[in-house]
C-alpha positions as semicolon CSV with decimal commas, in nm:
position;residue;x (nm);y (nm);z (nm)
1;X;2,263;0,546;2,849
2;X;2,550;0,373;2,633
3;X;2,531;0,486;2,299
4;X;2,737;0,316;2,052
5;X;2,871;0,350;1,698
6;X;3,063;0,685;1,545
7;X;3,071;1,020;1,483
8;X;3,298;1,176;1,222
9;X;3,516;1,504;1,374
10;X;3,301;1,767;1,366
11;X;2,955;1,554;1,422
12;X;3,014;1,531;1,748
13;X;2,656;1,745;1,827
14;X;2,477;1,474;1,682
15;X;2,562;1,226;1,922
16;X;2,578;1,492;2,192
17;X;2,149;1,497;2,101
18;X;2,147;1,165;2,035
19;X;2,188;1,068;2,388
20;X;1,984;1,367;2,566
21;X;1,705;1,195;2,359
22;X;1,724;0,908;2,615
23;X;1,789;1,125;2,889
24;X;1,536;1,398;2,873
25;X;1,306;1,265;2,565
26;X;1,199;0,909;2,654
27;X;1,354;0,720;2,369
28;X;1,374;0,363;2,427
29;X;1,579;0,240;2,164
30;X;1,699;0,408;1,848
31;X;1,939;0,487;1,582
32;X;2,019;0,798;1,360
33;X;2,281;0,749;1,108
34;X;2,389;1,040;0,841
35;X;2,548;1,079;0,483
36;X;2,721;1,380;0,337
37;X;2,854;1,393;-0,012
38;X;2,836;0,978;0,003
39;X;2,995;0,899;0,312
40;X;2,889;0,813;0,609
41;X;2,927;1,052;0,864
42;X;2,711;0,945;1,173
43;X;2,627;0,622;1,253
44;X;2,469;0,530;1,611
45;X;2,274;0,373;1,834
46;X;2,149;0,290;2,195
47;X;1,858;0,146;2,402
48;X;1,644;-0,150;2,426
49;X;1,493;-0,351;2,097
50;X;1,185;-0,566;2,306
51;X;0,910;-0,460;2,527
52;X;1,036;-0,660;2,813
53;X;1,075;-0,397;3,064
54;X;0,765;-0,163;2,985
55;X;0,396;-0,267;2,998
56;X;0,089;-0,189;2,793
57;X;0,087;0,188;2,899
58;X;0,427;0,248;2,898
59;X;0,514;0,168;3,261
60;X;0,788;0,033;3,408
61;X;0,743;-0,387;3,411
62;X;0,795;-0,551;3,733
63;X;1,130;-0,561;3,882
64;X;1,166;-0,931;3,822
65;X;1,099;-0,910;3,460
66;X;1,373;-1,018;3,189
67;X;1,640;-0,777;3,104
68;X;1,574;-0,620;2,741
69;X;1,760;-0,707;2,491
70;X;2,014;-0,423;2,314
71;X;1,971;-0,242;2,066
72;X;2,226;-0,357;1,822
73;X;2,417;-0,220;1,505
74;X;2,226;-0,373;1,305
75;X;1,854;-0,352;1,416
76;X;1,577;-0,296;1,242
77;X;1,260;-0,120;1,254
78;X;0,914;-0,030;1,129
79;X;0,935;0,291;0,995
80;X;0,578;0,353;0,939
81;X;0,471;0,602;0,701
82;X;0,875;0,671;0,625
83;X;0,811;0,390;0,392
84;X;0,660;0,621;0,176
85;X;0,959;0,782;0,095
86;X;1,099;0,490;0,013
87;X;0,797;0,383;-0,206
88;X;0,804;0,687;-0,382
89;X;1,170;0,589;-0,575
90;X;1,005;0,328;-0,751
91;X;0,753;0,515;-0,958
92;X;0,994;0,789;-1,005
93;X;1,235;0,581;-1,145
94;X;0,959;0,387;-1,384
95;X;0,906;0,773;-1,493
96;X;1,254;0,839;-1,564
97;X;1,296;0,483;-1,695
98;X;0,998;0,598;-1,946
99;X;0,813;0,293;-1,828
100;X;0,517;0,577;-1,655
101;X;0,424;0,921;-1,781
102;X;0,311;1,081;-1,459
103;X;0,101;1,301;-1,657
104;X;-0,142;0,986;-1,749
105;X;-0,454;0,871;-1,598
106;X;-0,413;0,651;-1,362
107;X;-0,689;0,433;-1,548
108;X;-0,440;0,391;-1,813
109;X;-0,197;0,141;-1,651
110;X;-0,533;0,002;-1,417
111;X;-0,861;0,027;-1,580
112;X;-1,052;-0,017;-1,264
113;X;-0,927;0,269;-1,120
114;X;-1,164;0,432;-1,330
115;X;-1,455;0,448;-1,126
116;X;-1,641;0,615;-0,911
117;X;-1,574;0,919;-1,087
118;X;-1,207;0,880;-1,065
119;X;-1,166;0,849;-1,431
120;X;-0,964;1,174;-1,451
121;X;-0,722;1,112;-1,166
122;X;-0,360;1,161;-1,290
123;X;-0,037;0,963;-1,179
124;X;0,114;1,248;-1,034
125;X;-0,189;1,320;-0,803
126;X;-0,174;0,976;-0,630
127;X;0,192;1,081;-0,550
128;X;0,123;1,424;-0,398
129;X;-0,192;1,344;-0,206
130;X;-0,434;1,474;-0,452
131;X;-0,623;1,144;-0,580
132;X;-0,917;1,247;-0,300
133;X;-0,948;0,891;-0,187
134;X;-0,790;0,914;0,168
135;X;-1,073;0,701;0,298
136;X;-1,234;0,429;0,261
137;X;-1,618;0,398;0,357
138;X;-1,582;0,053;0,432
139;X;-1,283;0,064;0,647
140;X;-1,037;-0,294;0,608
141;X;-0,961;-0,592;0,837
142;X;-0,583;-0,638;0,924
143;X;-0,644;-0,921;0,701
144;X;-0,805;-0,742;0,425
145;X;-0,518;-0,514;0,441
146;X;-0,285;-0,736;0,352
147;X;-0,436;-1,006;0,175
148;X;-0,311;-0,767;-0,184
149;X;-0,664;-0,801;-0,299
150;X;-0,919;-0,630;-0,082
151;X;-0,677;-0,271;-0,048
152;X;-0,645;-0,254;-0,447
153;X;-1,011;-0,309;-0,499
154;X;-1,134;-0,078;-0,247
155;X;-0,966;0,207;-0,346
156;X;-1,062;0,121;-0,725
157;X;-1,409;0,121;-0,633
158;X;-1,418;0,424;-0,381
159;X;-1,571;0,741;-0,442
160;X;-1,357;1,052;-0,405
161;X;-1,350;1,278;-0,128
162;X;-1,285;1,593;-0,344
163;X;-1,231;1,601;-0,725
164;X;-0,902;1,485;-0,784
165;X;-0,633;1,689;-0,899
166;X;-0,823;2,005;-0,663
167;X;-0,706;1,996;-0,345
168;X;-0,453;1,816;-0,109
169;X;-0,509;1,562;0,215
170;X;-0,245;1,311;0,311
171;X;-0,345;0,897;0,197
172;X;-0,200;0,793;0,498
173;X;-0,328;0,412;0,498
174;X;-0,519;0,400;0,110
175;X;-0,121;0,511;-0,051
176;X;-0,034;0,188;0,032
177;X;-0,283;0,030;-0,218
178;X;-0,292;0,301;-0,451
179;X;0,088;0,281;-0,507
180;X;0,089;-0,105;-0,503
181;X;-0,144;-0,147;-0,744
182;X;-0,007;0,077;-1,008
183;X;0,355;-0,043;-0,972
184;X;0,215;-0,389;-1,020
185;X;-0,012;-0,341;-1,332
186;X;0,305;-0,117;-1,498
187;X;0,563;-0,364;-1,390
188;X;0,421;-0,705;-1,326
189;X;0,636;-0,696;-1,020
190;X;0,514;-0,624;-0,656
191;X;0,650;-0,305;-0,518
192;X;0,866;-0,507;-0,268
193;X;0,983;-0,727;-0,525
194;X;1,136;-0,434;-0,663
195;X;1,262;-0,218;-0,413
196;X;1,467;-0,540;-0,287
197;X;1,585;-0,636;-0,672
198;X;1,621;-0,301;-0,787
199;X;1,729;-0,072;-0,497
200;X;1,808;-0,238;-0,174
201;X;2,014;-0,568;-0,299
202;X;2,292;-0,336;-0,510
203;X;2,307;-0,069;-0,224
204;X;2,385;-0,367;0,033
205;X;2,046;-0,208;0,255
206;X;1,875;-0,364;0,506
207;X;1,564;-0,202;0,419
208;X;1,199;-0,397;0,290
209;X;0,881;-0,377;0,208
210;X;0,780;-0,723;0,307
211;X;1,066;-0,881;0,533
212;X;1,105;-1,180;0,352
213;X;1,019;-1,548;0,527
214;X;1,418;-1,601;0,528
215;X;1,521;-1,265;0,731
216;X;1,228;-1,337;0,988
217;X;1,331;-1,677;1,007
218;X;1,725;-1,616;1,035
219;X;1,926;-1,423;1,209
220;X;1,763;-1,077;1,120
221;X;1,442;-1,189;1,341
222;X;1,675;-1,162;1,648
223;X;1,768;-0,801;1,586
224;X;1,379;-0,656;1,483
225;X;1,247;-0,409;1,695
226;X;0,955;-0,445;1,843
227;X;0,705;-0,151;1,878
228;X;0,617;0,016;2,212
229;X;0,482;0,248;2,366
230;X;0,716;0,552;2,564
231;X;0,719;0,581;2,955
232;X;0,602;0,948;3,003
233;X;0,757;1,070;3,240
234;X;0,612;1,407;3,423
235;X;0,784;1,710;3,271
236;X;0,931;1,522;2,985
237;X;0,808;1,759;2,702
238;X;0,766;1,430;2,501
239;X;0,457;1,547;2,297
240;X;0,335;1,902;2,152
241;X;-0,019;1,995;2,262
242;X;-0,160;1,996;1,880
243;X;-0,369;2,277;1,816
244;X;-0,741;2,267;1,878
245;X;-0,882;2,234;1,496
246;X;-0,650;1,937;1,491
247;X;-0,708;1,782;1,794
248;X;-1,071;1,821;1,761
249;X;-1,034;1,627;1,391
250;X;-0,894;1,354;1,562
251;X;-1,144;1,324;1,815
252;X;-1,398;1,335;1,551
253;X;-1,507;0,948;1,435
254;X;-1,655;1,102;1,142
255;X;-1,401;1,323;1,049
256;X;-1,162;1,313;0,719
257;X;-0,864;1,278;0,930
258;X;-1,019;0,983;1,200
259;X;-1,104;0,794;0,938
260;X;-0,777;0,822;0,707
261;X;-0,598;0,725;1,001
262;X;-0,872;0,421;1,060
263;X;-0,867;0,302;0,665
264;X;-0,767;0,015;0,860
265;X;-0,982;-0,098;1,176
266;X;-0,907;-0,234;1,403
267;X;-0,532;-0,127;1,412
268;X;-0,340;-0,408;1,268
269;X;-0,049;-0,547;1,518
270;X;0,297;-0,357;1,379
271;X;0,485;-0,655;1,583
272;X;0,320;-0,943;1,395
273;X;0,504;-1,144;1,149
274;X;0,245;-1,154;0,908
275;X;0,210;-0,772;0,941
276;X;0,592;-0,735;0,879
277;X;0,557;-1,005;0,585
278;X;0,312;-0,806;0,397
279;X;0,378;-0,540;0,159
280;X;0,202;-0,178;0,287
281;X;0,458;0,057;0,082
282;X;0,260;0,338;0,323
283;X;0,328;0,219;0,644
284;X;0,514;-0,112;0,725
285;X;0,872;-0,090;0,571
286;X;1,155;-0,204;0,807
287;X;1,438;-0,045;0,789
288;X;1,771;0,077;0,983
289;X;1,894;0,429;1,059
290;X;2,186;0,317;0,818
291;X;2,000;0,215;0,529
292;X;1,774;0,484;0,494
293;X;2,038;0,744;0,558
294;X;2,228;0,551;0,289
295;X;1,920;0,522;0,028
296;X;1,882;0,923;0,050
297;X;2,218;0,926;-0,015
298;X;2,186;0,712;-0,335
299;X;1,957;0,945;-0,466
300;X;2,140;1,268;-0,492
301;X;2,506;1,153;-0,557
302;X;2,717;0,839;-0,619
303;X;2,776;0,615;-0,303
304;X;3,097;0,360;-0,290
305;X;3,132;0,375;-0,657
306;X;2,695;0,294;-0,738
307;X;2,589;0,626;-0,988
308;X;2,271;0,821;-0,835
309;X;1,952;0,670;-0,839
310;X;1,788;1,013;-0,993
311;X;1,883;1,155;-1,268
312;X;1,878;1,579;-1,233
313;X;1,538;1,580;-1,374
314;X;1,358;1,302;-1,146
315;X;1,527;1,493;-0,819
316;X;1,325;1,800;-0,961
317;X;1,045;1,610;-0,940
318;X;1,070;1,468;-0,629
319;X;1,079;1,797;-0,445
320;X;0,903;2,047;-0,669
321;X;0,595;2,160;-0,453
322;X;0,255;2,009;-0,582
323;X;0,081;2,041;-0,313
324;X;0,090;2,303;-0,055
325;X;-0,134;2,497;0,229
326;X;-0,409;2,299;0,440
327;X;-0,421;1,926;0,441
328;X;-0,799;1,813;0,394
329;X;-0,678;1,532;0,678
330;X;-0,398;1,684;0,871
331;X;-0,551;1,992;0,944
332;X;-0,257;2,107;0,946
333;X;-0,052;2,334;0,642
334;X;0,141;2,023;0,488
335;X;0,373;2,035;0,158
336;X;0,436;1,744;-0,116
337;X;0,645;1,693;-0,403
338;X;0,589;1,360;-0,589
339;X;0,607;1,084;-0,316
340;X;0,777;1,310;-0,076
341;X;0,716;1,564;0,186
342;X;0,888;1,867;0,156
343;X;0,982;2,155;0,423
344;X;0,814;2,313;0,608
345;X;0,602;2,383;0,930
346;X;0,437;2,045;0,943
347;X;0,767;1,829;0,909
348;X;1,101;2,030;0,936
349;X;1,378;1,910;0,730
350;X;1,735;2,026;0,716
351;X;1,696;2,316;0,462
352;X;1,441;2,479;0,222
353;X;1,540;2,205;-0,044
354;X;1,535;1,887;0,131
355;X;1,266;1,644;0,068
356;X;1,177;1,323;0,244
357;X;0,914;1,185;0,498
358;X;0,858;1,093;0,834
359;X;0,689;0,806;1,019
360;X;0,433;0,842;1,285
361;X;0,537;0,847;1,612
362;X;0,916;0,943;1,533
363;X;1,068;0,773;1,173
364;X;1,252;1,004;0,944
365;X;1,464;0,999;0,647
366;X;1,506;1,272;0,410
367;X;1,777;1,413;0,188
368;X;1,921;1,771;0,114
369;X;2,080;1,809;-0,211
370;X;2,243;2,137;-0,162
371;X;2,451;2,014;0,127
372;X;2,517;1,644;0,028
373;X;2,345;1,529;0,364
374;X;2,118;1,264;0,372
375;X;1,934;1,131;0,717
376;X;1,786;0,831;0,869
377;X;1,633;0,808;1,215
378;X;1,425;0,505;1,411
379;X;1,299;0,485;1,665
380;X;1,058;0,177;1,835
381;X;0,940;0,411;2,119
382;X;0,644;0,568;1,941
383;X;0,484;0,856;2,031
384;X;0,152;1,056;1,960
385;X;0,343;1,262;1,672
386;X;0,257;1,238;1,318
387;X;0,501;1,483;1,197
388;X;0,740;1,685;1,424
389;X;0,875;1,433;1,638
390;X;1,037;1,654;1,913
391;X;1,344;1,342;1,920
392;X;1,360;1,335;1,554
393;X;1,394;1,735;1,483
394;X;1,658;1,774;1,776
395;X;1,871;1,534;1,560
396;X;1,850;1,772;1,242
397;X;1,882;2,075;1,460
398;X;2,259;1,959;1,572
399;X;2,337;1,789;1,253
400;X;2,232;2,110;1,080
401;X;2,469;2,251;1,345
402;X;2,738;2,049;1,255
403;X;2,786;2,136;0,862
């Protein structure tokens, strides 16, 4: 496999992983790009961007079909629930703008909210999966799901789980509303509509939540790539067995974690333009390698002469545990800051202090104050990971190698 792009001296282990990913891993097409200190250190990529030469399951197409088209420098991807990370910047900087006291009712900014018994749920719990509303009873359509109508109001109007505010389990579809929602009723502005005014337009990213009608009708629709499913390959080592308790949770249709995971039901197609159009700051952000790497970046230190997104205090916030020990829907031990996952067993960053968050199936993008590094990763060979992607941690292991 070709990979393309550059390493800075002493990154060289990076790339070295980069392409044993393809090799030994099953990556289809990807790229991994690092910061350190505000400059770019790694920047690659390699594969395929379609679906042209696998089938349904993964297989190899027939030998007649089209060749794939490459990945490119500039490609973009679905991240998945690595939008969250990127989600999270926007009420933190409302907080730090003193436009949101995290320390409010939610109700406050969105009356409704107030049901349901929900009438004590804080700011700050929605950010560190604490709200209790990681289901819905009545799961949505696609449609629903991104009509910006149907999410807001069925989390407004759902029961909680726990109490909020007492325990932890990951909102992996219902943060998407939850977060929308409030950022509109404090701001007036959709969260999209301000990542791309606020953050992505004066850091030059090619990163949304929403791809506008323009990119997906211009040039940019070209380079998107499309979702798919790995070849597995005997022997690959492509997925960790998960441990029983976890496995049998997902099995479960009536379990906490099934139906997180199946807020939305049926699964909505990732590859559809009016999937990619809509606005899910939980799940459907599209972003490169570069830009993520390069948001991360923005948010600990100055990059090409823009000041830090976070001031000292708000990057206290963003990875000061809130939440810790077993997830109510991953089974699993997780850890949370405000917006962001933080270290630990369940999703390995570089270092004790790094916060961030990956995407199912392989996305990541976290930061590292104490060593200046920030990281992006994508990937459009998903796999059965939520966390740990085995392609994504090899990455940090030689970057971490590399410093």
């Amino acid at each position: 496999m070709d990979v393309h792009g550059t390493v800075e001296a002493g990154y060289e282990p990076v790339r070295d992983a980069f392409a044993a990913n393809f090799a030994r891993r099953g990556e289809r097409g990807a790229a991994v790009a690092a910061y350190r200190h505000g400059r770019k250190v790694v920047d690659l990529w390699a594969g395929v961007r379609d679906a042209d030469s696998v089938t349904d399951d993964g297989s190899p197409a027939d030998a007649g079909a089209a060749r794939p088209a490459p990945w490119e420098e500039g490609t973009a991807q679905i991240v998945r629930s690595a939008t969250k990370g990127v989600a999270a910047v926007v009420p933190l900087l409302l907080h730090q703008r003193g436009q949101l006291d995290l320390d409010a009712p939610v109700g406050t900014y969105w009356p409704e909210y107030k049901a349901a018994g929900k009438e004590r749920t804080l700011v700050r719990h929605l950010l560190s999966h604490r709200a209790g509303v990681p289901v819905l009873d009545t799961p949505l359509t696609p449609a629903e799901a991104v009509d910006g109508v149907s999410g807001p109001a069925a989390v407004a109007a759902q029961a909680p789980a726990w109490e909020p505010g007492t325990d932890h389990g990951y909102h992996a579809q219902t943060y998407s509303w939850l977060l929308s929602e409030l950022v509109l009723r404090v701001t007036g502005r959709t969260i999209g509509t301000f990542v791309a005014e606020e953050i992505a337009g004066p850091l030059g990213l090619d990163l949304w939540i929403g791809l506008p009608a323009e990119e997906a009708a211009g040039g940019r629709a070209g380079r998107l790539a499309e979702i798919t499913p790995p070849p597995a390959p005997e022997g690959a080592g492509l997925r960790v067995r998960p441990k029983k308790a976890v496995a049998d949770a997902y099995d479960d249709p009536d379990s906490l974690t099934r139906r997180a995971f199946a807020a939305i039901t049926p699964h909505a197609d990732e590859n559809d333009p009016a999937f990619r159009a809509a606005e899910l700051p939980g799940s459907n952000g599209i972003a490169t390698a570069r830009s993520l790497a390069r948001l991360y970046a923005a948010l600990i230190g100055p990059v090409d002469g823009h000041p830090r997104l976070f001031a000292p205090a708000t990057l206290t916030l963003a990875r000061t545990e809130e939440s810790a020990g077993p997830d109510r829907t991953l089974i699993a031990a997780s850890r949370f800051g405000l917006g962001y996952m933080l270290h630990g067993p369940t999703a390995p960053l570089l270092a004790p202090g790094s916060f961030g968050h990956p995407g199912r199936g392989g996305a990541l993008a976290f930061a590292d104050p104490e060593s200046g590094v920030s990281f992006g990763y994508v990937t459009n060979g998903m796999q059965k990971n939520v966390t740990a992607d085995p392609r994504a941690q090899a990455l940090v292991r030689a970057l971490r190698s590399a410093l």
